[in-house]
C-alpha positions as CSV (number, residue, x, y, z in Angstrom):
1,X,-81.0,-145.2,51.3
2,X,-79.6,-144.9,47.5
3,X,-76.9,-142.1,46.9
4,X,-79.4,-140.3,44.3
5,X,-81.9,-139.7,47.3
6,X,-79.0,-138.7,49.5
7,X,-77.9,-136.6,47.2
8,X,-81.1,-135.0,46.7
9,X,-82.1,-134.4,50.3
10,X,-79.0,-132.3,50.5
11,X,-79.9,-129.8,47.3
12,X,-83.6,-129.9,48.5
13,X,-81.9,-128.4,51.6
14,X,-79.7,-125.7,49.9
15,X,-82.5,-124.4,48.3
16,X,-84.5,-124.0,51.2
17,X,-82.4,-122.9,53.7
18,X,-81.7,-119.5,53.8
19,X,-78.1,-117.8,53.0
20,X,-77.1,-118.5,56.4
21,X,-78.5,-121.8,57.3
22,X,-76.9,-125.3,58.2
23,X,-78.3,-128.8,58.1
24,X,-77.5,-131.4,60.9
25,X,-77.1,-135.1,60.0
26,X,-76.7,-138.1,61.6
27,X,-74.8,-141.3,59.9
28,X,-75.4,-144.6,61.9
29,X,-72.8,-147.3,61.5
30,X,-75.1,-149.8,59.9
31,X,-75.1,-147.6,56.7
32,X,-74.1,-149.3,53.6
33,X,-71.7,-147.1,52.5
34,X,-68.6,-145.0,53.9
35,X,-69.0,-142.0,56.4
36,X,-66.9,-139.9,54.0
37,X,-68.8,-139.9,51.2
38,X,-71.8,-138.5,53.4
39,X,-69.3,-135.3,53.0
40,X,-68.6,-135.8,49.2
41,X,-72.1,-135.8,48.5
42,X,-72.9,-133.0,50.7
43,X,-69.5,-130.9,48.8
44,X,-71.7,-131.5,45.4
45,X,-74.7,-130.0,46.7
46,X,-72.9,-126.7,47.8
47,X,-72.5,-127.6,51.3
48,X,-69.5,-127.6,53.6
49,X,-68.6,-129.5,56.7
50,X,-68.6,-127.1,59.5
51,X,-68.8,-129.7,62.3
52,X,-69.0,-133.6,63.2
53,X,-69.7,-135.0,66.9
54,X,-69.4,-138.4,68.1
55,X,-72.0,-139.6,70.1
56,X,-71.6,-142.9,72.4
57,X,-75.1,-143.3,74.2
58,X,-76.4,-146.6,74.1
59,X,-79.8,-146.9,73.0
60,X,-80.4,-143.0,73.0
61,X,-83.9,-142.9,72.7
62,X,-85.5,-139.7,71.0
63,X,-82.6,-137.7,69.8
64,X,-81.6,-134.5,70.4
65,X,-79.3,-132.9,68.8
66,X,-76.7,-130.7,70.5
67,X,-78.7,-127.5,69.6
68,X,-82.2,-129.1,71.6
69,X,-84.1,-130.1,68.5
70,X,-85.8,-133.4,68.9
71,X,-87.3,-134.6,65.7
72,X,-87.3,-138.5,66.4
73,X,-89.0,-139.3,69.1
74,X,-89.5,-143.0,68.7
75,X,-86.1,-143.9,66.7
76,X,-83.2,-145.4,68.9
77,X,-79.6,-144.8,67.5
78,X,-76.8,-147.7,68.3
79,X,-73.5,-147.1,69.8
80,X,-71.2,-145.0,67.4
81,X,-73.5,-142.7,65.3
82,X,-71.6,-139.8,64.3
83,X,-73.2,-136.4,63.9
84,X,-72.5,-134.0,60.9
85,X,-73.2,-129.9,60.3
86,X,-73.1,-128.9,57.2
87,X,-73.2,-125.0,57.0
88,X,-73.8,-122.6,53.9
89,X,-72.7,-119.2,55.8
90,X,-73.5,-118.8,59.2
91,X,-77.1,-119.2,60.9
92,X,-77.9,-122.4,62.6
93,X,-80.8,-124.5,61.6
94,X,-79.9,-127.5,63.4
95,X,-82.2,-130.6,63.0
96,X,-81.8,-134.5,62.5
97,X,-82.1,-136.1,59.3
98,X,-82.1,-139.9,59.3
99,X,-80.3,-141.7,57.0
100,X,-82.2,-144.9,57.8
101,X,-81.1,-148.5,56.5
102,X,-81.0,-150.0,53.1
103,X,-84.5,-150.9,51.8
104,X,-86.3,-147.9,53.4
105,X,-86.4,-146.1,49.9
106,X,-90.1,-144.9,50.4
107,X,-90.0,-144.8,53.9
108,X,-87.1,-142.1,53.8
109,X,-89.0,-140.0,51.1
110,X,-91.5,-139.0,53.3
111,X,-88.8,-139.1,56.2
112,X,-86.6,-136.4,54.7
113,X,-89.8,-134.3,53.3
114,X,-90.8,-133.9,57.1
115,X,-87.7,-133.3,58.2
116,X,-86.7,-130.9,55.8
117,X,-89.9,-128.6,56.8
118,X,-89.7,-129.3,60.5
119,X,-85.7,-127.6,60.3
120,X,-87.0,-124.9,58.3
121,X,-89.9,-124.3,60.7
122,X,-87.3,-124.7,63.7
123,X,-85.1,-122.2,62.4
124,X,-88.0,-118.9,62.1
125,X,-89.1,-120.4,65.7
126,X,-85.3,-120.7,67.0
127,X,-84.1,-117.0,65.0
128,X,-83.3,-115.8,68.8
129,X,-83.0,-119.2,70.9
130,X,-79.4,-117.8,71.7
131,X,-79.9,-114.2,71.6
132,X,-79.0,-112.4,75.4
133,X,-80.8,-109.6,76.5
134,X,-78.4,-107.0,78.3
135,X,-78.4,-103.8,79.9
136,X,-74.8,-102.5,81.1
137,X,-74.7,-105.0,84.2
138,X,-77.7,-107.0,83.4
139,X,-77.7,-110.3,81.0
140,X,-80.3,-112.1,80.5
141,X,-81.0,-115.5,78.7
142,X,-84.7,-117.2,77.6
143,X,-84.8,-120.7,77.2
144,X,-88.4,-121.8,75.8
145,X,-87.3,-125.8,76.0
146,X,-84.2,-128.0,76.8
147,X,-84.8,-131.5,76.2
148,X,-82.8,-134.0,78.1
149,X,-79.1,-134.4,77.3
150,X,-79.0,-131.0,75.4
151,X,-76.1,-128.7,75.1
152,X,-77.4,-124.9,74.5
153,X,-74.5,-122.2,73.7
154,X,-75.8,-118.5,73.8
155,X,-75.0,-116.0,71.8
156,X,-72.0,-113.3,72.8
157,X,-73.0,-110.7,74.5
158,X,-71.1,-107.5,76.0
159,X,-70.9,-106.3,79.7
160,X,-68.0,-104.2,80.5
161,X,-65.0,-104.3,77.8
162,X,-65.6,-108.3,77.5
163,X,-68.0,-110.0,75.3
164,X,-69.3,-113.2,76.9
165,X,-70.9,-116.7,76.7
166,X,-73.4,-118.2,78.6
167,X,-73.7,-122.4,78.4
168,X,-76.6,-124.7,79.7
169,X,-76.3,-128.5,79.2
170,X,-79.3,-130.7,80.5
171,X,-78.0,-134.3,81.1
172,X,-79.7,-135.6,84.9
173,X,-78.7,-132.2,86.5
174,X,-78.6,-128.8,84.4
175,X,-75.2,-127.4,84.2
176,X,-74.7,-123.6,83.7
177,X,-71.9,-122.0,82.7
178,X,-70.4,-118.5,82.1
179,X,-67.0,-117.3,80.7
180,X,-65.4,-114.4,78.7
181,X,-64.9,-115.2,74.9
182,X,-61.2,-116.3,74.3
183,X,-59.3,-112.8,72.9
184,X,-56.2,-111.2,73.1
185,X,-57.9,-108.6,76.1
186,X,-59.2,-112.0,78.2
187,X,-55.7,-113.5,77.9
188,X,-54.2,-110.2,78.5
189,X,-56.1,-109.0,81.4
190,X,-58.7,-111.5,81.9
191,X,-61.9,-110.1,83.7
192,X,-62.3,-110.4,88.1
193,X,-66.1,-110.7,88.0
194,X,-68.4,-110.1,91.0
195,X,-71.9,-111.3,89.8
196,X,-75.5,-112.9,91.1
197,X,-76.9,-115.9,89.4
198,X,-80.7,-116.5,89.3
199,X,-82.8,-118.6,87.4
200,X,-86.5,-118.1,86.7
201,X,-89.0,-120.9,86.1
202,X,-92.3,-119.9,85.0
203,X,-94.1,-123.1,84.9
204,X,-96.4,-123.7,87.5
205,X,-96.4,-121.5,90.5
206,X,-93.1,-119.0,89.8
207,X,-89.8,-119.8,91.7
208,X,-86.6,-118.5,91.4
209,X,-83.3,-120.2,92.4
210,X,-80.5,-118.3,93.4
211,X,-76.5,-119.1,93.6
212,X,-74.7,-117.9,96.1
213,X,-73.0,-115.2,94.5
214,X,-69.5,-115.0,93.0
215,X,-66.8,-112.1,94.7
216,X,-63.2,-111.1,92.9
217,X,-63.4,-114.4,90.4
218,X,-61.3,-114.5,87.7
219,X,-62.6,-116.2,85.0
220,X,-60.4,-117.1,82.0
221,X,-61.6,-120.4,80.5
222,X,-65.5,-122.6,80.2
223,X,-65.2,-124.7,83.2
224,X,-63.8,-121.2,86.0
225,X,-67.7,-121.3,86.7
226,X,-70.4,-124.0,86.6
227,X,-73.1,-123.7,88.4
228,X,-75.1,-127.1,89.0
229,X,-78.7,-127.2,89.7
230,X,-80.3,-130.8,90.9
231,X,-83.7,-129.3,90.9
232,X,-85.8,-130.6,87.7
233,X,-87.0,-128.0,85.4
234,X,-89.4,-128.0,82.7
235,X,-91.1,-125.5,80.4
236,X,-89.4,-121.6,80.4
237,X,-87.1,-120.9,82.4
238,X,-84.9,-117.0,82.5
239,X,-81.3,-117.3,83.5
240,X,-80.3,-114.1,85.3
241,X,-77.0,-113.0,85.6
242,X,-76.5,-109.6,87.5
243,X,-72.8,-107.9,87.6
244,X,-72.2,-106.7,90.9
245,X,-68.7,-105.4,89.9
246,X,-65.5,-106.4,87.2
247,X,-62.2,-105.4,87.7
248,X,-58.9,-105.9,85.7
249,X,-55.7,-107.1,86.7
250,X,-53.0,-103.5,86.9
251,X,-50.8,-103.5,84.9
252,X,-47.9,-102.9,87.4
253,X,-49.0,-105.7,89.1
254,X,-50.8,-103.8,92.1
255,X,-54.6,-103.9,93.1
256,X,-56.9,-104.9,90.3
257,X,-59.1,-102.0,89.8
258,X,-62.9,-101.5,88.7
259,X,-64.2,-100.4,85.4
260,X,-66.7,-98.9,86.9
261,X,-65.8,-97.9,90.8
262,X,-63.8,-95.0,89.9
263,X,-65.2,-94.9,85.9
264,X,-68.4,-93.3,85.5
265,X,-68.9,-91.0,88.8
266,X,-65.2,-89.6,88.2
267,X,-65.4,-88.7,84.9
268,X,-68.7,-87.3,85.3
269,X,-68.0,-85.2,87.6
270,X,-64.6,-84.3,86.7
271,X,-66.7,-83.2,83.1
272,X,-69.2,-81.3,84.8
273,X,-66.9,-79.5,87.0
274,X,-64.7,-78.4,83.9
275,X,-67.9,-77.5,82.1
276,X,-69.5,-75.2,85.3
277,X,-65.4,-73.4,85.3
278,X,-65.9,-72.8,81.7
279,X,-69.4,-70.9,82.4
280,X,-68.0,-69.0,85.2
281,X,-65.5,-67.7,82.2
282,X,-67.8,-67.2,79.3
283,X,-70.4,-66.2,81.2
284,X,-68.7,-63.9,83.7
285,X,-70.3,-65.1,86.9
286,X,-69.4,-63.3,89.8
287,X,-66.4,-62.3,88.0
288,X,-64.3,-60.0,90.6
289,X,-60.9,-59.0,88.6
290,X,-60.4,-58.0,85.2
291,X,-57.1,-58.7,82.7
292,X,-56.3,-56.0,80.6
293,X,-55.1,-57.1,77.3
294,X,-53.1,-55.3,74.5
295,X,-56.7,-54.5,72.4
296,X,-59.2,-55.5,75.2
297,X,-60.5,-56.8,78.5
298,X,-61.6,-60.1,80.0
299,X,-63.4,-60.8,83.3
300,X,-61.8,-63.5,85.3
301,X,-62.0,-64.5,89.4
302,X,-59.0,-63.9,91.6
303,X,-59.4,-67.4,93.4
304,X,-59.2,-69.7,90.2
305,X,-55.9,-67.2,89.0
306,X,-54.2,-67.5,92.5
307,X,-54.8,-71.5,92.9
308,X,-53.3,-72.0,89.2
309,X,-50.6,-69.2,89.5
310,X,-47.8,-68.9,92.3
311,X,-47.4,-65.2,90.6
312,X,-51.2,-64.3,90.6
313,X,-51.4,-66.1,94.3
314,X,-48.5,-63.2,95.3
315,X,-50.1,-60.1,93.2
316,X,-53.6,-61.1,95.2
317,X,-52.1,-61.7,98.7
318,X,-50.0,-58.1,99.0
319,X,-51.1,-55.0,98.8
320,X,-50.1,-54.3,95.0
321,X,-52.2,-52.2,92.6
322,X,-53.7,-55.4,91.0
323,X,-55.4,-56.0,94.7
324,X,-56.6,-52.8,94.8
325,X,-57.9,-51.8,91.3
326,X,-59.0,-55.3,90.8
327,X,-57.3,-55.4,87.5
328,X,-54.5,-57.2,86.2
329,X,-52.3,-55.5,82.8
330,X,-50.8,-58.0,80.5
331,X,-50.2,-55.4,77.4
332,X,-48.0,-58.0,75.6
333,X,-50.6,-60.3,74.9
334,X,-53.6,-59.9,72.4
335,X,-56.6,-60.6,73.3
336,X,-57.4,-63.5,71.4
337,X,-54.6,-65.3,73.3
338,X,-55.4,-64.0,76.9
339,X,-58.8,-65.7,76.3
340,X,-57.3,-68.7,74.9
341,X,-54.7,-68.8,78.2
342,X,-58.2,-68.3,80.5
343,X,-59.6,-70.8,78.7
344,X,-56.5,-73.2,79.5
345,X,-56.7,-72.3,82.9
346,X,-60.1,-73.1,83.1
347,X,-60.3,-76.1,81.8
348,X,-62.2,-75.5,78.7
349,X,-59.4,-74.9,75.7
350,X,-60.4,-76.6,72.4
351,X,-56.9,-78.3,70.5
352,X,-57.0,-75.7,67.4
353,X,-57.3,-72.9,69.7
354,X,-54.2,-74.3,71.4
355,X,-52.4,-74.6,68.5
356,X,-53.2,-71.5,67.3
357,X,-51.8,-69.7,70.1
358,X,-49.1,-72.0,71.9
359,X,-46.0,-69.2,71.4
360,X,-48.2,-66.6,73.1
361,X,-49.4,-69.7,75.1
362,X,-45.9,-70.4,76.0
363,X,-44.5,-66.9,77.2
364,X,-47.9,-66.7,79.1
365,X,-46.6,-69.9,81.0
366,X,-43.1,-68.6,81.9
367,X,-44.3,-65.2,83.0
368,X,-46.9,-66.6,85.4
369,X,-44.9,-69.8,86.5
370,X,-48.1,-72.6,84.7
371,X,-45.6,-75.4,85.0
372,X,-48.3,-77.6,83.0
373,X,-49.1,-75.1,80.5
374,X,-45.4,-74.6,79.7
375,X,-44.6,-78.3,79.1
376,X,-47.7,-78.4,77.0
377,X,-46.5,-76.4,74.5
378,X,-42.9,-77.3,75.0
379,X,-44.3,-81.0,73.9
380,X,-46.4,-79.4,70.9
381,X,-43.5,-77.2,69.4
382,X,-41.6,-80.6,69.1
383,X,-43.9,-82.4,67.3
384,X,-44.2,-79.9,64.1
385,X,-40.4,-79.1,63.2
386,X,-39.7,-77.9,59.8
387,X,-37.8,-76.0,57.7
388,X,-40.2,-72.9,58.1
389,X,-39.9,-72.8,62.1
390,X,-37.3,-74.8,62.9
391,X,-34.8,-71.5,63.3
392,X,-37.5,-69.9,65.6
393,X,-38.4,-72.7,67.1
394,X,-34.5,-72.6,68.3
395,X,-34.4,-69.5,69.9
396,X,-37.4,-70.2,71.3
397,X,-35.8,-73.3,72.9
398,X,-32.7,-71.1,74.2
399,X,-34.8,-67.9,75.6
400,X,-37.3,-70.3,77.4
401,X,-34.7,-72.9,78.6
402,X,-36.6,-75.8,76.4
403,X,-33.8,-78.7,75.9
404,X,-35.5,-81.0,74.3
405,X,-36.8,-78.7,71.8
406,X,-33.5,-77.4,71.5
407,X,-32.2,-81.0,70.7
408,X,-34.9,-82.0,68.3
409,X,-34.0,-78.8,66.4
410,X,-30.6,-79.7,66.1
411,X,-30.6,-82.6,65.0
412,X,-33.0,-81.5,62.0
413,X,-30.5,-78.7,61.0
414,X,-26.9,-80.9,61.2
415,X,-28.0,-84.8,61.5
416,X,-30.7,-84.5,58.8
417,X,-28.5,-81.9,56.5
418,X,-31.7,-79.5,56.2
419,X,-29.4,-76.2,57.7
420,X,-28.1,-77.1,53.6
421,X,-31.9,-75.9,52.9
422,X,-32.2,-72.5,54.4
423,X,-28.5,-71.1,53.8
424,X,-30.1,-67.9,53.3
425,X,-32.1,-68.0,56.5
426,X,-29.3,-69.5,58.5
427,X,-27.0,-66.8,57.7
428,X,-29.5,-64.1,58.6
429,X,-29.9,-65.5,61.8
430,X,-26.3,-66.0,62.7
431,X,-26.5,-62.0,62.4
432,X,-28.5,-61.4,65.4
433,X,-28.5,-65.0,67.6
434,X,-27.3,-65.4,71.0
435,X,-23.8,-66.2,70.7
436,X,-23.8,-69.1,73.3
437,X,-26.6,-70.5,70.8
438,X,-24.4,-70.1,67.8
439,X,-21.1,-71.8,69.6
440,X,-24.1,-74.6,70.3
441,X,-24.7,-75.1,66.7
442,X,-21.5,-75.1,65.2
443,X,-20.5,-77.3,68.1
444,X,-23.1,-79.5,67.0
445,X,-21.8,-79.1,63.2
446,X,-18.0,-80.7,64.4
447,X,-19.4,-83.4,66.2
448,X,-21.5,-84.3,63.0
449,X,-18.6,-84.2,60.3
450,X,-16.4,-86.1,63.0
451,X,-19.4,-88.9,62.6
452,X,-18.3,-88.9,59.0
């Protein structure tokens, strides 16, 4: 075939593939001219190289490419041909065009004309030849044909936190494969999968074919399972692959554990109990105690305040005038807050709310002995130093025994020079500190300037 008509074929394709398409061709060693320039020629038309294969059968009679297209059913291919994709973006459109011998000028014409539309047709026909249908433990793969010695590569497709790949490759016995896509997360903590095979023929009367089931495999590479099937198939055919369960390896090298065992039913009901506490609150239902705030009243229930309190637990178990009045006085905290430490207790506090009220949140905590409550804000205090709080923040880290809020302030007044900032401030508060807190800082101030 001359150059020009090579040349040709390959901007007849650009145009009519579509954005995404590629173009599969095959060079046999009796061409007249080097493999390489098969490439060149393609560059010129606006086509890259994406792949080339090397294919040894002898005599391989009607080919098929790798992707199951079979355009030349009566044309045998010698030892050696080698196989080229060219690709403009993505999509596959992956047929054979023959580059036949020298002398075939007219032959080829028509040769690449039906070629050229058979790809094109092939590729609105094939759109979703490798597209798996999933549901969150279900996968499932159609295959309208698979010609003899055919290599098929689906799609990716998620179950669990892995995408995956299913293979089929026809070639005397069908080989089927599935593995994890290579990533960081399957080299890091490669999936243990627990799954059903099954494979649906539809041709003739229906059968199904069933492996024996996989339990606790971990799969890492293409080849950690292959499933070979001796029986023939033709026509359709549905491979089935059901998830049973996946687990991932822990991290301190204990039990793997499931993604979904514990996952789903735990969190749901752990949400649903939090969100029936929260009713009980907003909605007062059956509440039988009520707190007393500085500029209002709340309703609350005695058995949710004595499991979460050690104090509460003691006011509700002796006979104290909070037992018998069924009412509880906390006339140092406003109202706003008391519902925003319910709310805490109860599982149902939102983050600004927290924020809002964490020093009235805090003394709550110490006063009624919330362990959790208290490191909360102990943590959140931390985070937000500055030169606005940072003296408060201090005494608040003294009064409430708080060390490493009393560090982190500190180190913001002496090691990062900001005490230089708020003289003013600083002086006023030396007026009316603790003086075990005021030996602290200028302790901290010696051991600075002996840094120097």
């Amino acid at each position: 075939m001359h150059k020009n008509l090579v040349l040709g074929f390959f901007k007849s394709a650009v145009k009519m593939l579509s954005e995404s398409g590629q173009v599969h061709v095959t060079h046999r060693d009796d061409h007249p001219y080097n493999r390489w320039e098969i490439v060149e020629l393609a560059k010129s038309a606006g086509l890259d190289l994406k792949e080339k294969v090397w294919f040894n059968e002898w005599r391989y009679i009607g080919y098929s490419n790798k992707r199951g297209g079979d355009i030349r059913s009566n044309e045998s291919f010698p030892t050696g041909s080698e196989s080229y994709t060219f690709k403009r973006v993505n999509r596959v459109v992956s047929q054979t065009a023959n580059l036949g011998k020298p002398g075939e000028f007219f032959d080829n014409i028509f040769d690449c004309i039906h070629e050229i539309t058979a790809a094109l047709a092939f590729a609105r026909m094939n759109e979703s030849a490798y597209r798996v249908e999933t549901t969150s433990r279900l996968a499932q793969w159609k295959i309208d044909t698979l010609s003899s010695c055919t290599y098929r590569k689906s799609d990716p497709f998620r179950i669990g936190n892995w995408n995956w790949h299913l293979t089929v490759e026809k070639n005397k016995v069908l080989y089927i494969k599935l593995f994890p896509v290579i990533s960081n997360l399957t080299r890091e903590s490669p999936p243990i999968a627990s799954f059903v095979v099954r494979v649906f023929c539809s041709v003739g009367n229906r059968h199904t074919l069933i492996h024996p089931g996989v339990t606790d495999k971990q799969l890492k590479n293409i080849d950690d399972f292959v499933w070979s099937i001796e029986t023939p198939l033709s026509g359709k055919f549905i491979i089935d692959v059901e998830f049973l369960d996946l687990k991932t390896t822990s991290p301190n090298g204990g039990e793997p554990c499931s993604i979904w065992g514990e996952g789903f039913s735990q969190r749901q009901s752990n949400a649903t109990v939090l969100a029936s506490l929260g009713r009980m609150l907003s909605e007062s239902i059956h509440t039988d105690i009520t707190i007393n705030a500085s500029n209002g009243s709340i309703g609350a229930h005695r058995a949710i305040l004595a499991t979460r309190s050690p104090v509460f637990r003691g006011m509700f178990s002796h006979n104290l005038k909070e037992k018998e009045l069924s009412t509880v006085n906390i006339p140092d905290i406003s109202i706003e807050a008391c519902q925003a430490f319910l709310n805490y207790i109860y599982g149902s506090i939102q983050h600004e709310e927290f924020l809002t009220h964490r020093l009235a949140l805090l003394r709550a905590s110490d006063k009624y002995d919330i362990c959790d409550l208290k490191d909360a804000c102990h943590e959140s205090l931390i985070e937000d130093i500055d030169t606005k709080n940072v003296l408060e923040r201090l005494q608040i880290a003294s009064l409430y025994q708080l060390p490493r809020l009393k560090e982190g302030c500190m180190r913001y007044l002496v090691k990062f020079g900001k005490i230089f900032d708020i003289r003013d401030e600083f002086n006023a508060f030396l007026q009316g500190a603790d003086r075990d807190l005021i030996a602290e800082i200028f302790h901290e101030v010696l051991s600075a300037w002996k840094g120097f």
